[in-house]
SEDREN-351190 format. One record per residue: residue number from 1; x, y, z of N, C-alpha, C, O in turn. Coordinates in steps of 0.001 Angstrom, whole numbers, padded with zeros to 6 digits, m for minus. Layout:
BEGIN
+------+---------+---------+---------+---------+---------+---------+---------+---------+---------+---------+---------+---------+
| resi |   neast |  nnorth |     nup |  caeast | canorth |    caup |   ceast |  cnorth |     cup |   oeast |  onorth |     oup |
+------+---------+---------+---------+---------+---------+---------+---------+---------+---------+---------+---------+---------+
|  NUM |       X |       Y |       Z |       X |       Y |       Z |       X |       Y |       Z |       X |       Y |       Z |
...
+------+---------+---------+---------+---------+---------+---------+---------+---------+---------+---------+---------+---------+
//
This chain:
BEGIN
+------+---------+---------+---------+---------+---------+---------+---------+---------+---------+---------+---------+---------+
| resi |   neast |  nnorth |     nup |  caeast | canorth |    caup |   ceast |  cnorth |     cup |   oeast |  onorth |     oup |
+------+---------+---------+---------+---------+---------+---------+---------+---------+---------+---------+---------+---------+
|    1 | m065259 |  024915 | m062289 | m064983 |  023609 | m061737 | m066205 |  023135 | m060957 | m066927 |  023806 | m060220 |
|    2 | m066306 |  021566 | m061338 | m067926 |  021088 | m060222 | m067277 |  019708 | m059344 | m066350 |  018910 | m059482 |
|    3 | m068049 |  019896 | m058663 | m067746 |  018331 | m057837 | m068218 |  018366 | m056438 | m069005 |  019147 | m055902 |
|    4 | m067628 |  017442 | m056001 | m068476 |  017048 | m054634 | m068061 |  017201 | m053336 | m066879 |  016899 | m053170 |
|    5 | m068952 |  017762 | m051872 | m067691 |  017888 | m050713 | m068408 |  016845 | m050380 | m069560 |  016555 | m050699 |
|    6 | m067412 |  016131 | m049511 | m067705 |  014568 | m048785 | m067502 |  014388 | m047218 | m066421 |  014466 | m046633 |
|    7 | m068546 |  014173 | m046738 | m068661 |  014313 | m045784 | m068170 |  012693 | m044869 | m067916 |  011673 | m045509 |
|    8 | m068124 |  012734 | m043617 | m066674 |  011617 | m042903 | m067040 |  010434 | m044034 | m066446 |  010305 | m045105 |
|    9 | m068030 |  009685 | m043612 | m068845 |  008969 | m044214 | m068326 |  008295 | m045391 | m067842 |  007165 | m045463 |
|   10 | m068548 |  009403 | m046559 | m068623 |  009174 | m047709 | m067212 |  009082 | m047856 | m066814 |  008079 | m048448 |
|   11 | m065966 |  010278 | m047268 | m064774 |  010123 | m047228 | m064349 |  008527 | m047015 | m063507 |  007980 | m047727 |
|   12 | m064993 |  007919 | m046026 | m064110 |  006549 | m045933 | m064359 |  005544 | m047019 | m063543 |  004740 | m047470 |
|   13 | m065712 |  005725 | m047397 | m066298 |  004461 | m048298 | m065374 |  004925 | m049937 | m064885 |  004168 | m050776 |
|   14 | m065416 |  006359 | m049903 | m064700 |  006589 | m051317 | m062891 |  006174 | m051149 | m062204 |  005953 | m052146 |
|   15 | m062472 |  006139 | m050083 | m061238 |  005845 | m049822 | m060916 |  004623 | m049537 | m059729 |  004334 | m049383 |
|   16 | m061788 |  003800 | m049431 | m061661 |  002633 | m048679 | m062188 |  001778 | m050018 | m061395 |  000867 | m050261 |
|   17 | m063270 |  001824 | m050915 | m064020 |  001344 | m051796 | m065101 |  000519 | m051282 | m065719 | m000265 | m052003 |
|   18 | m065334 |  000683 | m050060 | m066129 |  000080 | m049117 | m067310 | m000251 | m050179 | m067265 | m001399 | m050623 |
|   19 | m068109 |  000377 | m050543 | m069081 | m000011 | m051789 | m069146 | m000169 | m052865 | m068642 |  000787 | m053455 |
|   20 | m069414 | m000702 | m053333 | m069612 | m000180 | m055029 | m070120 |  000978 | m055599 | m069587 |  001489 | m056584 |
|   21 | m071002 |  001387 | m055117 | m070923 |  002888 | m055390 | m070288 |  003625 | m055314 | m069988 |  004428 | m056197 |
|   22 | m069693 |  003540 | m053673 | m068111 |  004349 | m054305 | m066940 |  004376 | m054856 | m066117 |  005264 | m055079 |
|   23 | m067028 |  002633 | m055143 | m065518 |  002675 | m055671 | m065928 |  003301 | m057592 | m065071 |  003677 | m058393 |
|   24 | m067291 |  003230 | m057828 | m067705 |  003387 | m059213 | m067642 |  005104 | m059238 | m067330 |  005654 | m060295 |
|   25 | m068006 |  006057 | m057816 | m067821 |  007245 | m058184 | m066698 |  007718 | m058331 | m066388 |  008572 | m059163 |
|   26 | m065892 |  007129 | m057420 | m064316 |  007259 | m057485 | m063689 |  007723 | m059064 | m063152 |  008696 | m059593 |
|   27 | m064239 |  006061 | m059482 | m063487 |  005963 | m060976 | m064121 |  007213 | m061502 | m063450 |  008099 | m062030 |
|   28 | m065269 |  007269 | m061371 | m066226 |  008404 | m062446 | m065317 |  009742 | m062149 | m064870 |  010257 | m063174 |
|   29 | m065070 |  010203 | m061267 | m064256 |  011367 | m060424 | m062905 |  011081 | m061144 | m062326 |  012059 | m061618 |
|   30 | m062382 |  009946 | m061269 | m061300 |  010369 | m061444 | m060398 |  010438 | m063123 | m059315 |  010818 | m063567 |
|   31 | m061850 |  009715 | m063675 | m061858 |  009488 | m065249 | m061683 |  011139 | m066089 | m060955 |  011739 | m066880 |
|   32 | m063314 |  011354 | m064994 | m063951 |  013016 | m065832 | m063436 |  014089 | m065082 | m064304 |  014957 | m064990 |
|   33 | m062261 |  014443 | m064433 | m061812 |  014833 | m063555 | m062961 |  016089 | m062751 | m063151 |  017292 | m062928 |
|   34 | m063597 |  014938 | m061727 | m064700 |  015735 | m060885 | m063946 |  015860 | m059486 | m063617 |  015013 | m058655 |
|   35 | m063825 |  016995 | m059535 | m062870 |  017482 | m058132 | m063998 |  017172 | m057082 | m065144 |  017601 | m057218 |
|   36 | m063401 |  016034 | m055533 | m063557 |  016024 | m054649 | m063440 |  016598 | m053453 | m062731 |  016005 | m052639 |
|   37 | m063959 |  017621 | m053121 | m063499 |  018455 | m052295 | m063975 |  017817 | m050319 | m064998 |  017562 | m049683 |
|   38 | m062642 |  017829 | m050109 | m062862 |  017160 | m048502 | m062575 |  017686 | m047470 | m061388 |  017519 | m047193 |
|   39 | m063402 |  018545 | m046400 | m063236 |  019305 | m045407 | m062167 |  019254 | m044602 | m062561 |  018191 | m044123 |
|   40 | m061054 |  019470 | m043956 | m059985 |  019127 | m043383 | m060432 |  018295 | m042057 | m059960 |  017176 | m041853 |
|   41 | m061388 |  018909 | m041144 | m062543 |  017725 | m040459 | m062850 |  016996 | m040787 | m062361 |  016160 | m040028 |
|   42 | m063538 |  016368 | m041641 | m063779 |  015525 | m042378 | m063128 |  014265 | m042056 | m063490 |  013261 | m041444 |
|   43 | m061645 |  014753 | m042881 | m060773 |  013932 | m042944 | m060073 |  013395 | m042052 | m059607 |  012257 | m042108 |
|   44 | m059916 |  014379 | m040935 | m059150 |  013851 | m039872 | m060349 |  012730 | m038803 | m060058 |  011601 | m038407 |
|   45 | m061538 |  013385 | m038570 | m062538 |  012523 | m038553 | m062276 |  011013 | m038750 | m062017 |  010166 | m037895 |
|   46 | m062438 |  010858 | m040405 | m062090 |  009700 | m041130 | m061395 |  009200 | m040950 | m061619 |  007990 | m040959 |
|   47 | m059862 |  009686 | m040611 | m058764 |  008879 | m040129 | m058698 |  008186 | m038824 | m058428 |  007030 | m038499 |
|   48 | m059088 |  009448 | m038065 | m059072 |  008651 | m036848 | m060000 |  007585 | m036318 | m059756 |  006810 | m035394 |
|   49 | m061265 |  007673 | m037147 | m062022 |  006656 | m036736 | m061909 |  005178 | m037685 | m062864 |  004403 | m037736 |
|   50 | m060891 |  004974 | m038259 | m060244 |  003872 | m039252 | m058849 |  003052 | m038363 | m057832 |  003398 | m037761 |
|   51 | m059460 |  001959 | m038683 | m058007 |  000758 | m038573 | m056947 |  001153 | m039498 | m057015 |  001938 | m040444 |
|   52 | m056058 |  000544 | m039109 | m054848 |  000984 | m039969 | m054503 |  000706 | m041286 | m053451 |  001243 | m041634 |
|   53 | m055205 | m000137 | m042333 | m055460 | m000132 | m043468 | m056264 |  000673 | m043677 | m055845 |  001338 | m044624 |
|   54 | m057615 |  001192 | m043218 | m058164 |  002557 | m043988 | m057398 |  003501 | m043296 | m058424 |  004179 | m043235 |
|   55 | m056724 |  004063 | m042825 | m055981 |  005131 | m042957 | m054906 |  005570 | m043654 | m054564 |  006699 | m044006 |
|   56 | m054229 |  004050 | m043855 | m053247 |  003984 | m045268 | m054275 |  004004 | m046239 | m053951 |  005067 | m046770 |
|   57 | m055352 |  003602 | m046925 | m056075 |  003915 | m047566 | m056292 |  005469 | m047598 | m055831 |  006037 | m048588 |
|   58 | m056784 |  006063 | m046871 | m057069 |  007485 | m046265 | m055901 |  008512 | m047013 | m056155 |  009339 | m047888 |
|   59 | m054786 |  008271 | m046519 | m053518 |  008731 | m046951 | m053272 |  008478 | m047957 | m052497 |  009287 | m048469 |
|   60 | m053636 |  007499 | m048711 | m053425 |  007344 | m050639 | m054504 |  007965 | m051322 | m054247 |  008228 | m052497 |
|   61 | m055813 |  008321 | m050863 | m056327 |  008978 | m051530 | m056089 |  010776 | m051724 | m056136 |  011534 | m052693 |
|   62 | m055783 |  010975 | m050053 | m055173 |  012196 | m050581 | m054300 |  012901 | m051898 | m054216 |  014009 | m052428 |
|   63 | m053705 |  011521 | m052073 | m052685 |  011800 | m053277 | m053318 |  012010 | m054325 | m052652 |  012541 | m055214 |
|   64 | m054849 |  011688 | m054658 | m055323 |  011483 | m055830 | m055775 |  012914 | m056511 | m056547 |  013542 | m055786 |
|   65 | m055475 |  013504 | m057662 | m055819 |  014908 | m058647 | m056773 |  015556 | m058532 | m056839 |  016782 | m058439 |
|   66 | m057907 |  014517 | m058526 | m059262 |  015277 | m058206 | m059683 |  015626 | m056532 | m060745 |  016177 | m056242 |
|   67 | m058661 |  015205 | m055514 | m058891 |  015275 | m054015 | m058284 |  016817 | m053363 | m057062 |  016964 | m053410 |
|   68 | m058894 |  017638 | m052928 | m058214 |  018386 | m052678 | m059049 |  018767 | m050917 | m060168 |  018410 | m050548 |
|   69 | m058266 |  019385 | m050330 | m058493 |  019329 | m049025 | m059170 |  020802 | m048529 | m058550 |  021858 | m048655 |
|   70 | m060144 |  020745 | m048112 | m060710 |  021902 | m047583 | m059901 |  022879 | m046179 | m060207 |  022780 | m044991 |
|   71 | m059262 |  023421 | m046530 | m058384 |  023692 | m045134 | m059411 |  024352 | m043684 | m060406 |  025031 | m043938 |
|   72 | m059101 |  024116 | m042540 | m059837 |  024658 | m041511 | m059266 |  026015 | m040711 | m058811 |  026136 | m039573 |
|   73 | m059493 |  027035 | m041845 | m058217 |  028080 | m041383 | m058913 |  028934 | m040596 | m059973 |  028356 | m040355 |
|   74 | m058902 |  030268 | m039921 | m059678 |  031126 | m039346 | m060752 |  031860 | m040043 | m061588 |  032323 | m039267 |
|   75 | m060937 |  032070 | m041169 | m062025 |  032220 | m041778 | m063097 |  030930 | m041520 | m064044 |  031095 | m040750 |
|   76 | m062901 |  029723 | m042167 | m063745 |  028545 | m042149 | m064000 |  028431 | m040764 | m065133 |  028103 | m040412 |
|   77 | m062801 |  028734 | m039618 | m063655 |  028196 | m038404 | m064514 |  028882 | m037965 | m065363 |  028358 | m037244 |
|   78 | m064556 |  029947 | m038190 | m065566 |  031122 | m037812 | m066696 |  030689 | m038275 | m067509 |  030260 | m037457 |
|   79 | m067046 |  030691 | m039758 | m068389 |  029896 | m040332 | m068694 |  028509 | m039611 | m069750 |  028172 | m039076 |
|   80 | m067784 |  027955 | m039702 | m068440 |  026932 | m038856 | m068973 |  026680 | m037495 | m069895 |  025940 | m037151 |
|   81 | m068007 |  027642 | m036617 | m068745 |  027581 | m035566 | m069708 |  028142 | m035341 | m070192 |  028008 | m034217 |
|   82 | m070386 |  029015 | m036350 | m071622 |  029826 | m036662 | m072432 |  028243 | m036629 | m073185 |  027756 | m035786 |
|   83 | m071898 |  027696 | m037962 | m073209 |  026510 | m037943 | m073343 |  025540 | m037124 | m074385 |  024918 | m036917 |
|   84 | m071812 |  025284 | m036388 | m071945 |  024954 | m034971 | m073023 |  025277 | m033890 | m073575 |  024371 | m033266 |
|   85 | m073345 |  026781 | m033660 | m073699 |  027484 | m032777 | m075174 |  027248 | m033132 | m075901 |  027101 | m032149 |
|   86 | m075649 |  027196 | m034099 | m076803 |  027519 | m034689 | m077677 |  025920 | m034545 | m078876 |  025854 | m034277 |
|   87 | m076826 |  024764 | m034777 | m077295 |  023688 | m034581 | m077311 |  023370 | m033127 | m076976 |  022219 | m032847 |
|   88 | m077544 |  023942 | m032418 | m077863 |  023452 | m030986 | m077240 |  022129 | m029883 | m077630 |  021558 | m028864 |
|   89 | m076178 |  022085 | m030705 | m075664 |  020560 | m030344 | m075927 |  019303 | m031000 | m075473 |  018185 | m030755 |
|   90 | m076850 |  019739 | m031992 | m077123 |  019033 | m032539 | m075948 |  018368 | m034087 | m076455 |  017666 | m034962 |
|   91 | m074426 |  018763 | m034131 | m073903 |  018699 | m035266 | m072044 |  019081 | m034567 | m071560 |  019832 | m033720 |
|   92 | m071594 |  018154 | m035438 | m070515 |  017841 | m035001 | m068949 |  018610 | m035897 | m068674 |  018420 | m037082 |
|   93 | m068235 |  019365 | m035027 | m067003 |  019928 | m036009 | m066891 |  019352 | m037171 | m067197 |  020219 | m037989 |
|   94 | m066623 |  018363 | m037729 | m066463 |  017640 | m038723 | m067586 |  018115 | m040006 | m067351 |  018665 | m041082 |
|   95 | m069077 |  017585 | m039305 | m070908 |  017769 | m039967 | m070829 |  019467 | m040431 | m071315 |  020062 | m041394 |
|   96 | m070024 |  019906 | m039332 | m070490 |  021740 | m039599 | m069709 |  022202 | m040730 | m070121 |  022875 | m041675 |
|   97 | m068127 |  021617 | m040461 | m067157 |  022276 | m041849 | m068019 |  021669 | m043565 | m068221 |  022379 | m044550 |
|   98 | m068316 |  020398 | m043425 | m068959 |  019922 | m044390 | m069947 |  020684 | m044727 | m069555 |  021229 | m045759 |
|   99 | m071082 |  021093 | m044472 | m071924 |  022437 | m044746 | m071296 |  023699 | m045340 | m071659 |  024341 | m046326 |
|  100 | m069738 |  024010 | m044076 | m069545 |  025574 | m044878 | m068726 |  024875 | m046087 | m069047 |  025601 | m047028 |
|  101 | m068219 |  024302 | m046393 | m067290 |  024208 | m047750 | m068782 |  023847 | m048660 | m069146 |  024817 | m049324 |
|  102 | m069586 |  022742 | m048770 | m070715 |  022822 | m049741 | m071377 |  024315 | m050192 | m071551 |  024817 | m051303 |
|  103 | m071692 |  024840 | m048695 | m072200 |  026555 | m049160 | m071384 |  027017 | m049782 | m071665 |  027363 | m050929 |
|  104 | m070080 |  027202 | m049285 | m068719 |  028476 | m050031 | m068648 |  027718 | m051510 | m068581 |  028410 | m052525 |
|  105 | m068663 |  026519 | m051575 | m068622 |  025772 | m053287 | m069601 |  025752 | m054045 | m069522 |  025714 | m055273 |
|  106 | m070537 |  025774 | m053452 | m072180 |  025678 | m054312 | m072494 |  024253 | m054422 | m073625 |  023813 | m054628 |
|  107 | m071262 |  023445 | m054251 | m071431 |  021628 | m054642 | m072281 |  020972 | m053488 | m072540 |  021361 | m052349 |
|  108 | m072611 |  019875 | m054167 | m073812 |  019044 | m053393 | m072966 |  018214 | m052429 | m071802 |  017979 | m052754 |
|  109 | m073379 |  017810 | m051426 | m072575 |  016882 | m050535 | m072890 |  015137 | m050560 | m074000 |  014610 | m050630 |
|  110 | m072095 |  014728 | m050512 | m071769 |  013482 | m051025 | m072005 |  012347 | m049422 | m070987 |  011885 | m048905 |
|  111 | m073021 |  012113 | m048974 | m073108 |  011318 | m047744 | m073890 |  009868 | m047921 | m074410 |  009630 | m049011 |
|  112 | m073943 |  009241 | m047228 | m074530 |  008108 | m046949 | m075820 |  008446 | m045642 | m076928 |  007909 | m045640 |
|  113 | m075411 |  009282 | m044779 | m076251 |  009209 | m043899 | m077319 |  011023 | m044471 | m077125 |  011966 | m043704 |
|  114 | m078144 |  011257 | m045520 | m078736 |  012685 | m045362 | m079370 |  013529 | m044722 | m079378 |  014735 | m044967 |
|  115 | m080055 |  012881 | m043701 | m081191 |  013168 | m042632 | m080387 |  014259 | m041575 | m081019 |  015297 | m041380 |
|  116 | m079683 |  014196 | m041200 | m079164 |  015576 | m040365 | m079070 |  016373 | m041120 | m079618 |  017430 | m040809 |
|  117 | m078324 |  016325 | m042539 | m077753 |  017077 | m042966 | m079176 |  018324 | m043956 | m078982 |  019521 | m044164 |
|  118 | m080114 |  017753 | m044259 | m081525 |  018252 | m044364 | m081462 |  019300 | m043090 | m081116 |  020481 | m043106 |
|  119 | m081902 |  018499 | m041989 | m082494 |  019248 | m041033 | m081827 |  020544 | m040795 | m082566 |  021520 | m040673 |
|  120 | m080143 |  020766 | m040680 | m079300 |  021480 | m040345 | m078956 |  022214 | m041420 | m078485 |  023291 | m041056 |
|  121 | m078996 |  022070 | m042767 | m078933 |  023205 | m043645 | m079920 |  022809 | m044849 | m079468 |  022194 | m045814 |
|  122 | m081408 |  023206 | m044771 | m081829 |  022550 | m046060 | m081286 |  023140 | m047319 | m081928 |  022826 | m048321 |
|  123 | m080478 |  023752 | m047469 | m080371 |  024734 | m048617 | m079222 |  023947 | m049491 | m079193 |  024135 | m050707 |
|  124 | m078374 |  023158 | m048931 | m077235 |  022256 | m049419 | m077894 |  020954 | m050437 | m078690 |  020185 | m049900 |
|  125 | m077660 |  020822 | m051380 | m078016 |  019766 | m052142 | m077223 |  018516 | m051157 | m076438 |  018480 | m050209 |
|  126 | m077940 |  017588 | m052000 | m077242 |  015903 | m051451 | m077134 |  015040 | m052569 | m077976 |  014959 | m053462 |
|  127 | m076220 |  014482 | m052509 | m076425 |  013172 | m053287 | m075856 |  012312 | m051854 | m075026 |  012494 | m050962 |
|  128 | m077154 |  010978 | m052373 | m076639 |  009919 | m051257 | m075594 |  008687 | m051898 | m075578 |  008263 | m053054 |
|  129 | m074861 |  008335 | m050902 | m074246 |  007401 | m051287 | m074739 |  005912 | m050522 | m074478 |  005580 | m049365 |
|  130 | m075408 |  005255 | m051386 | m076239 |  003814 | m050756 | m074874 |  003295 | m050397 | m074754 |  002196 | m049857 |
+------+---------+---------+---------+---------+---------+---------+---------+---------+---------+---------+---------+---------+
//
């Protein structure tokens, strides 16, 4: 299986269709069934920082085949607060789970903003979302 983890960012614009790019990866994701994989941070992230149409948005994409949710269980928090710890303050619960699910998946991360995400793990592929 291949596909993409999405970081807050990209979570809202793909949920929201905020761009055209994402509403076009969406479809592409959901045509060729490219599993979206979305950090449980991430998401809650995403929600909470949304008006109440993107969070009903938010909540309908969950529903979608290719969306599946990265859980934040005691294994993952451990890694993360590793990459927590390691980024100096520089990176946020949400930024850190997004790293360990890309590492544990091998998949590239799906952002709009890449420049932290370089600095803090160069080893993670990117695709940007303009």
């Amino acid at each position: 299986m291949t596909g993409l983890v999405g970081d807050t960012g990209a979570v809202v614009a793909l949920a929201t269709g905020s761009t055209l790019h994402a509403r076009d990866l969406l479809q592409t994701a959901v045509a060729e069934g490219i599993t979206l994989a979305v950090p449980a941070a991430a998401y809650a992230a995403a929600w909470a920082s949304s008006a109440p149409l993107g969070r009903m948005l938010l909540d309908g994409f969950l529903d979608l085949s290719v969306v599946v949710v990265d859980p934040l269980d005691a294994q993952t928090a451990r890694a993360t607060a590793v990459v927590l710890a390691r980024a100096g303050g520089r990176a946020s619960l949400d930024f850190s789970q997004v790293v360990v699910s890309a590492q544990a998946r091998g998949w590239p991360v799906i952002t709009a903003a890449p420049g932290p995400l370089f600095a803090l793990a160069p080893d993670v592929a990117v695709e940007v979302l303009p």
